[in-house]
C-alpha positions in Angstrom: -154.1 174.4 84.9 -151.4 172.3 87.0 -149.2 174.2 89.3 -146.6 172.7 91.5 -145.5 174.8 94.5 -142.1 175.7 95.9 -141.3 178.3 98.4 -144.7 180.2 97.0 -143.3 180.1 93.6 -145.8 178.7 91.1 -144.6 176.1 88.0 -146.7 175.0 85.3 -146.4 171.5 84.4 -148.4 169.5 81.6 -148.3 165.8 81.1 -149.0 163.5 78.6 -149.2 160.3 77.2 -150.5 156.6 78.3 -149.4 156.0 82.7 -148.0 152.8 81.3 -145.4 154.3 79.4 -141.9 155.0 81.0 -141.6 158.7 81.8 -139.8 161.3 80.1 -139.0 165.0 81.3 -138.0 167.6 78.9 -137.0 170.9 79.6 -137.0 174.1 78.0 -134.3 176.7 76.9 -133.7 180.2 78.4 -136.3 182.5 76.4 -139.0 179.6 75.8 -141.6 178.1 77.4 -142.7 174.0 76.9 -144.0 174.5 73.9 -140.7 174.8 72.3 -140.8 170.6 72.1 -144.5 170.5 70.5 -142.8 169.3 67.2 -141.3 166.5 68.7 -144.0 165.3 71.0 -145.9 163.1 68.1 -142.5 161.2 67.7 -142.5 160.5 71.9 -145.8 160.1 72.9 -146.4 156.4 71.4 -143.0 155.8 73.8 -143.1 157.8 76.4 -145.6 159.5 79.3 -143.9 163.2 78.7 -143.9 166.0 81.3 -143.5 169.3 80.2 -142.8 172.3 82.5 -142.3 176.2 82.3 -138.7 176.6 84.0 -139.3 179.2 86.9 -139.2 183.0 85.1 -140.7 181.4 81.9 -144.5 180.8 80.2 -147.2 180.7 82.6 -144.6 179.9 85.9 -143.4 182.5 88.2 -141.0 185.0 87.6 -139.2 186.4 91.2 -136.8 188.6 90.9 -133.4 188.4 92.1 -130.7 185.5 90.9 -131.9 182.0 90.2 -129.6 179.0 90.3 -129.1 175.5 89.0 -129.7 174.0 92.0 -133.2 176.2 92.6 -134.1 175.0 88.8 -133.2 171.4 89.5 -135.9 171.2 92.8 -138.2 173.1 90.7 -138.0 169.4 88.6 -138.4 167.7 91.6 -141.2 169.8 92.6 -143.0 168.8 89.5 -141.8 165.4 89.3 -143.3 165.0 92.8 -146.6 166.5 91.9 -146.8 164.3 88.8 -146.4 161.3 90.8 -143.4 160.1 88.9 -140.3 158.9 90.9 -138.0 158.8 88.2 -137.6 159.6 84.7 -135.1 160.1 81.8 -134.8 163.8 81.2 -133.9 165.6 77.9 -133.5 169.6 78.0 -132.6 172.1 75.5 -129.5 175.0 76.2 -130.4 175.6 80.0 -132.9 172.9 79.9 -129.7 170.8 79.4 -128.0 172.3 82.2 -130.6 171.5 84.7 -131.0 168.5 83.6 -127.1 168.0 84.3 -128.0 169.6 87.3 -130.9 167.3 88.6 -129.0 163.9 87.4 -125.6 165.1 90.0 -128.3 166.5 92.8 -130.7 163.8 92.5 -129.1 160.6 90.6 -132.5 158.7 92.0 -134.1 160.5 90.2 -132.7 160.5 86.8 -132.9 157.4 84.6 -131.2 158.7 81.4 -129.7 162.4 80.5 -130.2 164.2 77.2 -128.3 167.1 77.1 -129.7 169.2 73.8 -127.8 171.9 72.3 -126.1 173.2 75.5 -122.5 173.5 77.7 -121.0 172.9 81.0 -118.6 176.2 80.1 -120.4 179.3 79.3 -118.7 182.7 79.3 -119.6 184.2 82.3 -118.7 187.5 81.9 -120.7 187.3 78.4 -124.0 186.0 80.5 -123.3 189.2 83.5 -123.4 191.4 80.5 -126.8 190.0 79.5 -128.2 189.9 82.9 -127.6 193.2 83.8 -128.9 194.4 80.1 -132.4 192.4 80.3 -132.8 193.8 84.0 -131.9 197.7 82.9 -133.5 197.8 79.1 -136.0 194.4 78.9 -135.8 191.3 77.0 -136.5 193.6 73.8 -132.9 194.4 74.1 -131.3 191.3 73.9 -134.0 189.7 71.1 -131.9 190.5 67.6 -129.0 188.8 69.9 -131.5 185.6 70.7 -133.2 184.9 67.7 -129.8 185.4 65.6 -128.8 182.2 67.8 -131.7 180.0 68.3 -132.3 179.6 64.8 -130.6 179.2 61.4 -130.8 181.6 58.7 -132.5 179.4 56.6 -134.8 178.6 58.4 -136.1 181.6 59.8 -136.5 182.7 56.1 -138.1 179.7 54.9 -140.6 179.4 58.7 -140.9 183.5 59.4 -143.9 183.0 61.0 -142.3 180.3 63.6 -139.9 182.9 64.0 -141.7 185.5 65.1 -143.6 183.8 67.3 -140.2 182.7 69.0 -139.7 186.5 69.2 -142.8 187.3 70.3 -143.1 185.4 72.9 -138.8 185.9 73.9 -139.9 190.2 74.5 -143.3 189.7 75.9 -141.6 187.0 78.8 -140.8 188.6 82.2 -137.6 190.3 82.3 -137.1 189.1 85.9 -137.1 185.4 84.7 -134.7 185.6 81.6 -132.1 187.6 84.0 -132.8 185.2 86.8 -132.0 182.4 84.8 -129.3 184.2 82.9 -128.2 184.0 86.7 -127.8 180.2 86.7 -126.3 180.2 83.8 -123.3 182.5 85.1 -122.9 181.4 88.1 -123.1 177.3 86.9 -120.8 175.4 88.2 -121.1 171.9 86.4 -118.0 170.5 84.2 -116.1 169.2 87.2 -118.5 167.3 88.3 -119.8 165.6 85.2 -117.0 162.8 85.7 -119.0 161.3 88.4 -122.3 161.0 86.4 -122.8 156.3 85.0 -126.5 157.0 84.0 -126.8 156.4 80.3 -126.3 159.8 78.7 -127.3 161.2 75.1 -125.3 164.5 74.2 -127.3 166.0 70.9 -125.5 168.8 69.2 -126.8 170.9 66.6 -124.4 171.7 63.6 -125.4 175.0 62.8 -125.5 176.4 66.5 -123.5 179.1 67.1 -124.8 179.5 71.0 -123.4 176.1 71.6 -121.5 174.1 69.2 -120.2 170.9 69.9 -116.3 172.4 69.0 -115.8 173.9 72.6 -119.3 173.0 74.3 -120.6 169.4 73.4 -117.3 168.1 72.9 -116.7 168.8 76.4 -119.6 167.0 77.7 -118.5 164.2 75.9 -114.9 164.4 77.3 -115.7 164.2 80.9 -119.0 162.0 80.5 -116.5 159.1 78.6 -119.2 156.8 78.2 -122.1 159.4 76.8 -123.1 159.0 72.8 -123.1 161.7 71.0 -125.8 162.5 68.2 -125.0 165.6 65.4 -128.4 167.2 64.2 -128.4 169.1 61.1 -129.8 172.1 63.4 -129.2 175.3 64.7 -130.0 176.5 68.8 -133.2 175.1 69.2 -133.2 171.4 67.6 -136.9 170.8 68.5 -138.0 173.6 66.5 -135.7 173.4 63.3 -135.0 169.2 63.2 -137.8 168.3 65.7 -138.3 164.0 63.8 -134.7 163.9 63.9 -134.5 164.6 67.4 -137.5 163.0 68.6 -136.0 159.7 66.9 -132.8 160.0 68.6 -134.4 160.5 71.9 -136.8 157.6 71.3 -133.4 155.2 69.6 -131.3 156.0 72.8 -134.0 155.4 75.4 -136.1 152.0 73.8 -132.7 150.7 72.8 -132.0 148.8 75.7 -135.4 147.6 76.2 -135.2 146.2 72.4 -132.2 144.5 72.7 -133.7 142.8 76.0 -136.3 141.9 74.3 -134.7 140.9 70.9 -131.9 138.9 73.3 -134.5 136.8 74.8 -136.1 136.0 72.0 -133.0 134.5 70.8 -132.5 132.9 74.1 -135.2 130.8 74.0 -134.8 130.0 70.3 -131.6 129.0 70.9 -132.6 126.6 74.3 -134.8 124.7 71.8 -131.6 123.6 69.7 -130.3 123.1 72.9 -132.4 121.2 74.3 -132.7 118.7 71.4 -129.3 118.5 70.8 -128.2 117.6 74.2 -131.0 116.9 76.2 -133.2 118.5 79.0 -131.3 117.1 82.0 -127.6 118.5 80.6 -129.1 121.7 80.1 -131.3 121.9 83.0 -128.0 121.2 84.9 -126.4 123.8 83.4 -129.0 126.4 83.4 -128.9 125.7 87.6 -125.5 126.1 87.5 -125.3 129.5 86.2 -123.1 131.8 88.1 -123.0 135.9 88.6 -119.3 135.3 86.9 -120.9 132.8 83.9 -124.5 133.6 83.2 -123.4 136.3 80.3 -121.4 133.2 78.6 -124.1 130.7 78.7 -126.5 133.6 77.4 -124.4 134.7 74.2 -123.8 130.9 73.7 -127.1 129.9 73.8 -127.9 132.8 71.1 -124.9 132.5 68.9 -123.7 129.1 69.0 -127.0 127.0 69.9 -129.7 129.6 67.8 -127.3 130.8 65.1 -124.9 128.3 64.3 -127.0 124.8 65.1 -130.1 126.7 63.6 -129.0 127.2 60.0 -130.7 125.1 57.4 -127.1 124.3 55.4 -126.6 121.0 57.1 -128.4 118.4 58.8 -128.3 118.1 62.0 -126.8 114.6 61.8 -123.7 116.0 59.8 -123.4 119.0 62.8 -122.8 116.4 65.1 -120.3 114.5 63.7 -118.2 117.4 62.4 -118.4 118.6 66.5 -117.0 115.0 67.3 -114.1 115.8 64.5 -113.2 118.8 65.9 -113.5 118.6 69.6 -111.5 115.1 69.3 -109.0 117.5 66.5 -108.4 119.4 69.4 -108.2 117.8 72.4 -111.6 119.4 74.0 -112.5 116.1 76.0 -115.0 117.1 77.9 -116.9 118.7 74.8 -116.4 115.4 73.0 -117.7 113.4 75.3 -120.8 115.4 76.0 -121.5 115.4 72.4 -121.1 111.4 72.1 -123.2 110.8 74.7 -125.6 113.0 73.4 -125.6 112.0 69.7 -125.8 108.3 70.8 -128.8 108.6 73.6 -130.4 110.8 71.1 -130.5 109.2 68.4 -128.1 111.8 66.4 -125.8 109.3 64.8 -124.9 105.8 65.5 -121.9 103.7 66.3 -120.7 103.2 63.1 -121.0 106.5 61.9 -118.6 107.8 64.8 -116.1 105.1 64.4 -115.9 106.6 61.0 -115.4 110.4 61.7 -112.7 108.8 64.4 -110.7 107.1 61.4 -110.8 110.1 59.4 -109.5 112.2 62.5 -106.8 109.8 62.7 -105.8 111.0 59.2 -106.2 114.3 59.5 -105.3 115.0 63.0 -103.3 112.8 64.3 -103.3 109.3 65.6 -102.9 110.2 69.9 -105.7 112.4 69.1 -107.6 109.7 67.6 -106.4 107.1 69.8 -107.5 109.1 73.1 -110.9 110.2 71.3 -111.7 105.8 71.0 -110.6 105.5 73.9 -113.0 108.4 75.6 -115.8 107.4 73.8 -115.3 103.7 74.6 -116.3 105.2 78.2 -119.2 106.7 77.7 -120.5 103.6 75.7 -119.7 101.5 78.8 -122.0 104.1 81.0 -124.3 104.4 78.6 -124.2 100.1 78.1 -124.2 100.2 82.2 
């Protein structure tokens, strides 16, 4: 089995899924150990290469005693992360999985790629979580089980998945006592809404609507106040999403994190569709000369143009592409866009998109309909750029 090693202590890591896939860390809840996402890994492993650990006190990890703390759980990631050979990841975790995930993306941002808090807070009662702590260390997990289970999962499901549920339990009283109260040390002691603020890394807060441990009304909501740009995804779930609603999660995970790849790859695609209207329209010099002269402050424009206007607009089959051109010459001339105009006369004359006559034509109608200056200057434009083309 893989163990990574940090100051002696021993963490169990699995991962899986092709190396060419972009990595994804997901981390588990206080009680549970990495299988609590095997629901949800068929949804991410046709996305993703997904490494799995048992946080430090749980599954086959090791359990010290004494107090653990976010920050200790957060290098235990790195640990693993290191001993994976994977320099950065997105990383999704469920109830404390979430927190050290918060954790790891404001301790090591170079690390983190995307956040996905899961069911979890920045604002726990801490006097609530002491109680706890000092019950698991003086009577066992045992004694805090009824409160656990009545949490991670909702009552209809544990009645209609008992055997899921037991094995939840099961495996919640037979864990070490000195890991759930070490980690029910972190969570006490956490010290994380303050700081959320600073976090710009995509973030994806998932909230479960039948969680009572953490529900988004005075837990997710504040993640999503302080992280201003985070989405926010309701699952119809209790505690532990990947167990109860583990497609619906995985699909959320896998929607937030291809997203932006898709629409790079969907925006390119119109891109180059629309350069091909582009190009015929106007010509490979003009647009070559435009292309070069694309600027940090005006390369967005001529992308969303080139999509929309040159893709979308010159691409539909309701008119020919004749009739395009000579409605641009009415309306550029209509409103006084000179430089438009006479790009598109030189272009529908060297380009065989409409001749002489025919723009004369559109020219006395926009004398009609718009106004004789603006006719008068559009003749007079285009009598240039016969004369350089004639040159």
């Amino acid at each position: 089995m893989p163990f990574a090693t940090r100051d002696t202590i021993r963490i169990y890591w699995k991962l899986d899924g092709a190396d060419d896939r972009p990595a994804l860390v997901l981390l588990n809840s206080i009680g549970t150990d990495m299988g609590l996402w095997d629901a949800v890994l068929p949804t991410l492993l046709p996305h993703f290469r997904v490494l799995r650990m048992d946080t430090r006190g749980h599954g086959a990890s090791d359990a010290p005693e004494d107090d653990y703390s976010l920050e200790m759980l957060a290098d235990d990631v790195i640990t693993v992360m290191d001993a994976a050979g994977i320099a950065q990841a997105a990383v999704a975790g469920v109830s404390l999985g979430g927190m050290i995930a918060m954790q790891l993306a404001l301790d090591h941002g170079d690390r983190v790629s995307a956040l996905i808090p899961v069911c979890t807070s920045a604002t726990m009662d801490s006097n609530a979580w002491a109680d706890r702590v000092a019950k698991v260390r003086s009577e066992g997990t045992a004694a805090i089980a009824d409160l656990a289970m009545g949490r991670f999962l909702s009552p209809g499901f544990t009645r209609t998945h008992d055997s899921v549920a037991a094995g939840l339990r099961a495996a919640l009283v037979a864990m070490a006592d000195a890991g759930y109260a070490g980690c029910g040390a972190a969570i006490r002691d956490m010290a994380l809404i303050d700081r959320l603020a600073s976090l710009t890394l995509p973030v994806l807060i998932v909230a479960g609507d039948r969680d009572t441990s953490t529900p988004f009304s005075g837990h997710g909501e504040h993640l999503a106040q302080k992280m201003t740009h985070a989405q926010v995804v309701h699952l119809d779930a209790a505690h532990l999403a990947p167990v109860e609603s583990p497609l619906a999660l995985g699909g959320a995970i896998v929607r937030f994190l291809t997203s932006d790849a898709q629409k790079s790859v969907a925006e390119d695609t119109l891109f180059e569709a629309g350069l091909v209207n582009r190009r015929r329209v106007l010509g490979d010099e003009w647009v070559d000369r435009s292309l070069v002269g694309r600027t940090a402050l005006n390369s967005d424009f001529q992308a969303m143009i080139t999509r929309i206007a040159w893709n979308e607009i010159w691409g539909r089959p309701g008119l020919d592409e004749r009739t395009r051109r000579l409605i641009v010459l009415a309306i550029t001339a209509s409103l006084g866009r000179w430089e438009e105009f006479a790009l598109h006369v030189r272009a529908g004359l060297t380009r065989d998109g409409f001749t002489r006559e025919e723009m004369k034509e559109v020219l006395m109608q926009t004398a009609i309909y718009a106004g004789v200056p603006a006719a008068n200057t559009a003749f007079a434009e285009a009598a240039r750029v016969i004369a350089e083309i004639d040159g």
